[in-house]
C-alpha positions in Angstrom: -59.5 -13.0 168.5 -56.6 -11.6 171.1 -57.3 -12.7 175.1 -58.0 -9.1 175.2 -61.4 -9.4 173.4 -62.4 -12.5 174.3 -62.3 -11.6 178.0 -64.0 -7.8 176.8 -66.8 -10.3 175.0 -67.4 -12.6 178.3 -67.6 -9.1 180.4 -69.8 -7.9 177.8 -72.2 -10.8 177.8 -72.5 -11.6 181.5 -73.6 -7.8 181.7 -76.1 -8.2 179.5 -77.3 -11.2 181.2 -77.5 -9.6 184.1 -79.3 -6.8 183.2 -82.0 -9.4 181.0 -82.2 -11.0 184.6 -83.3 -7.4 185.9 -85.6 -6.9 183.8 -87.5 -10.0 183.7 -87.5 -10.3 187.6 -89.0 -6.7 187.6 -91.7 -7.5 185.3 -92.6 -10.7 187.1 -92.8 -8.2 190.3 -95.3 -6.5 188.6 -97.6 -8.8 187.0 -97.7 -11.0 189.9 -100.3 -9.1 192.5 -99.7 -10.1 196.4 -103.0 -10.2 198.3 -102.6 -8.6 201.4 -105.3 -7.0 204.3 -105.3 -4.2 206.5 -103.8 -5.1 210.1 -104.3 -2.1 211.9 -108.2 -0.6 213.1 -108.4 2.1 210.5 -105.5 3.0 207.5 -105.0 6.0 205.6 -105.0 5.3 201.4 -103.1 8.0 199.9 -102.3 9.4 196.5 -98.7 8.6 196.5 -96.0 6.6 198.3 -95.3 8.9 201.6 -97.1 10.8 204.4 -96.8 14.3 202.5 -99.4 12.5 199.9 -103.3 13.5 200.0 -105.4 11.0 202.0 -107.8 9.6 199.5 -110.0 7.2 202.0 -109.6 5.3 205.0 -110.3 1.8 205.2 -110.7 -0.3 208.3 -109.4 -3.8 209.5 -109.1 -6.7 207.2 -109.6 -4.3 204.2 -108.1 -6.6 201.2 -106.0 -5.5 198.5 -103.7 -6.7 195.8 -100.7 -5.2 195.6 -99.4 -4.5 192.0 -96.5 -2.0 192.7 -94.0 -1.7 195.8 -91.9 1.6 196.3 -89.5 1.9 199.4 -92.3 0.8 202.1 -95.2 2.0 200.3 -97.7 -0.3 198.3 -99.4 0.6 195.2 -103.0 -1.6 195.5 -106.0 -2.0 193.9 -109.2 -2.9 195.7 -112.5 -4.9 195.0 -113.5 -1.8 193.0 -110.3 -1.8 190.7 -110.2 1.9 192.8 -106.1 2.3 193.3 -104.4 3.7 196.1 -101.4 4.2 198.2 -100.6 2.2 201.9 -97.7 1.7 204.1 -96.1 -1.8 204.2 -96.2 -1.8 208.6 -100.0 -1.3 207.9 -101.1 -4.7 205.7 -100.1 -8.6 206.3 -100.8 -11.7 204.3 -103.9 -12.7 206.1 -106.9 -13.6 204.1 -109.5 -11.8 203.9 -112.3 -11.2 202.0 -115.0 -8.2 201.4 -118.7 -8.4 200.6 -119.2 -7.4 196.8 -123.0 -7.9 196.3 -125.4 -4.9 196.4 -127.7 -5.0 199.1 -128.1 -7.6 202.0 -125.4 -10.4 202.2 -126.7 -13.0 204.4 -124.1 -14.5 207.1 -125.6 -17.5 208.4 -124.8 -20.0 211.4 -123.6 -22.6 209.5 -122.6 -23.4 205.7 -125.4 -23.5 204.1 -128.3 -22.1 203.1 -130.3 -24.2 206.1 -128.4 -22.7 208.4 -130.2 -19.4 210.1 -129.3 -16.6 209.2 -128.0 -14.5 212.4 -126.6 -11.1 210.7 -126.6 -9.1 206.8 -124.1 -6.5 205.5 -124.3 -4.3 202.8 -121.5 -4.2 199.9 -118.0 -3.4 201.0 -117.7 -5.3 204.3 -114.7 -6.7 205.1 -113.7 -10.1 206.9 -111.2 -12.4 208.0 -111.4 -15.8 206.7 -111.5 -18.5 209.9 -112.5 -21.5 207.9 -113.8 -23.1 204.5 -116.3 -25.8 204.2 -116.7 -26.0 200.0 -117.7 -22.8 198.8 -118.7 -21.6 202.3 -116.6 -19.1 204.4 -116.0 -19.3 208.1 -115.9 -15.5 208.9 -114.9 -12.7 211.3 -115.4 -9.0 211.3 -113.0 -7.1 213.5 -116.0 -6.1 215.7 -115.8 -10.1 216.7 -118.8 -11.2 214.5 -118.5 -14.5 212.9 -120.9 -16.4 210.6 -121.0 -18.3 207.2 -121.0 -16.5 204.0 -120.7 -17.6 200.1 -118.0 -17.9 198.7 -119.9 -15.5 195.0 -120.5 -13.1 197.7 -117.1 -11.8 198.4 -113.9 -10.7 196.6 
């Protein structure tokens, strides 16, 4: 083999390291899905990745989503549904959050526990920020300002 080839066969080889490096690091992307919530007061979910897109819903503060697809600044997500949409990255954070998943009344209590009195309910599809966990109970806030216990089987 000449010093021609042999430095053609490294060139060759470390490009197709490279590119296995690509690939692998794009399919980890992918198959890992980022929890994030909704930061601002109300957000637009849309049907594609920009502001010409259709508005498909509007979800308020604390809205979680995982994210399983990032384009430019825009966030392919699925919600607690497994419904799929569209959001701008200035619009979520990595705060957690949770939303009610039960049909029905969720009790939120004043403390964790079922002792504890219960002081609101919320039907399915409430979301909240989580303040605190005490076992399987949730310390949580709605952006209203409401806080109370909830379940941990309640929410998503």
């Amino acid at each position: 083999m000449t010093m021609i080839q042999k430095i053609l066969y490294q060139k060759i080889f470390s490009i197709k390291i490279v590119l296995l490096l690509i690939i692998l690091l794009s399919f980890f992307q992918n198959v890992y899905a980022e929890r994030l919530s909704v930061i601002a007061n109300k957000a637009n979910i849309r049907s594609g990745p920009g502001p010409e897109y259709d508005i498909l819903w509007q979800v308020e503060k604390h809205y979680p989503v995982e994210v399983i697809q990032k384009r430019g600044l825009w966030y392919l997500f699925k919600d607690f549904e497994g419904d799929k949409g569209w959001i701008h990255m200035s619009l979520v954070d990595p705060v957690e959050t949770v939303i009610t998943i039960k049909e029905g009344k969720n009790n939120v209590r004043k403390g964790p526990g079922i002792s504890h009195e219960k002081i609101f309910c919320v039907e399915k599809g409430v979301p909240f920020k989580v303040i605190k966990k005490k076992g399987r109970w949730l310390k949580i806030e709605h952006a209203d300002g409401d806080t109370g216990w909830i379940y941990d089987s309640l929410v998503w």
